[in-house]
C-alpha positions, 0 to 999 in steps of 0.5 A: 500500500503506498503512503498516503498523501498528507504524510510526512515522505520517507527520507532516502539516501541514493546514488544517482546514474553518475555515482552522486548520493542523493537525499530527498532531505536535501531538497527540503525547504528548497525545491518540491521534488517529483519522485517518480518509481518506475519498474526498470531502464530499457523496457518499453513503456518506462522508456516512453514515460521518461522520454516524455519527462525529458521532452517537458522537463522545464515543467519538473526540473527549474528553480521551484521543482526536483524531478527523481526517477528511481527504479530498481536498476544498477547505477551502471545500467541507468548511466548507459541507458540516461546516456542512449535516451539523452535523460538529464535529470537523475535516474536513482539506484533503489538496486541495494538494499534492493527496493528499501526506497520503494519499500518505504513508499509502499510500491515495491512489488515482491513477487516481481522484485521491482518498483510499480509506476508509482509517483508522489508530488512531495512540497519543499516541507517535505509532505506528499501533496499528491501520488498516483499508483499504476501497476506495470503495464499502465503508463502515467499521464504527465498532465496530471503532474503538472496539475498537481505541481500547480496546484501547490 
């Protein structure tokens, strides 16, 4: 069950595709950060889903906002797969312990050992304002993010 909107966001502490640790604490009272869970690199609708963030991503990365793509990949994997698709916002490595990050916001799936395509709209006081979580095969719809951005 994913944590649910109005709750304080669970705090992590992750490399990204470079080998950078990233700490979602870093960006309190900062930026409002869009983290994003996605199964794995190089699959279809993941890459469709983060292609269209890179497309658009004035709208999730500037001066107010943080975009964070966490899947369940090795940094290794997701350096060569930000470098095929030209992806310049951080891909996080949930790869060990494997899944804790996606554990703690209820969206890691055991049986596949991987994160479903869940995302959570957390404001600069580190609350989650807003979350939608689609099973595996259900890509997200990039609008209502910018709604949910809007809206804080």
């Amino acid at each position: 069950m994913a944590i649910e909107v109005g709750t304080e966001a669970p705090d992590f502490e992750l490399k990204d595709n470079h080998g950078r640790t990233v700490r979602l604490s870093d960006f309190r009272g900062e930026k409002n950060v869009v983290l994003l869970f996605y199964p794995f690199a190089f699959t279809g609708v993941c890459t469709g889903e983060l292609c269209a963030l890179r497309d658009e991503l004035p709208r999730f990365e500037n001066d107010d906002t943080q975009l964070l793509a966490v899947s369940n990949d090795s940094i290794h994997t997701l350096r060569v797969f930000a470098e095929q698709e030209g992806l310049e916002y951080p891909l996080l490595s949930d790869f060990w312990p494997h899944g804790e990050a996606s554990r703690a916001y209820g969206v890691f799936d055991e049986d596949k050992g991987c994160a479903v395509r869940g995302t959570f709209i957390i404001d600069k006081a580190g609350s989650v304002r807003w979350s939608v979580v689609n099973g595996l095969p259900d890509a997200r719809d990039l609008n209502d993010y910018v709604k949910a951005l809007e809206a804080l």
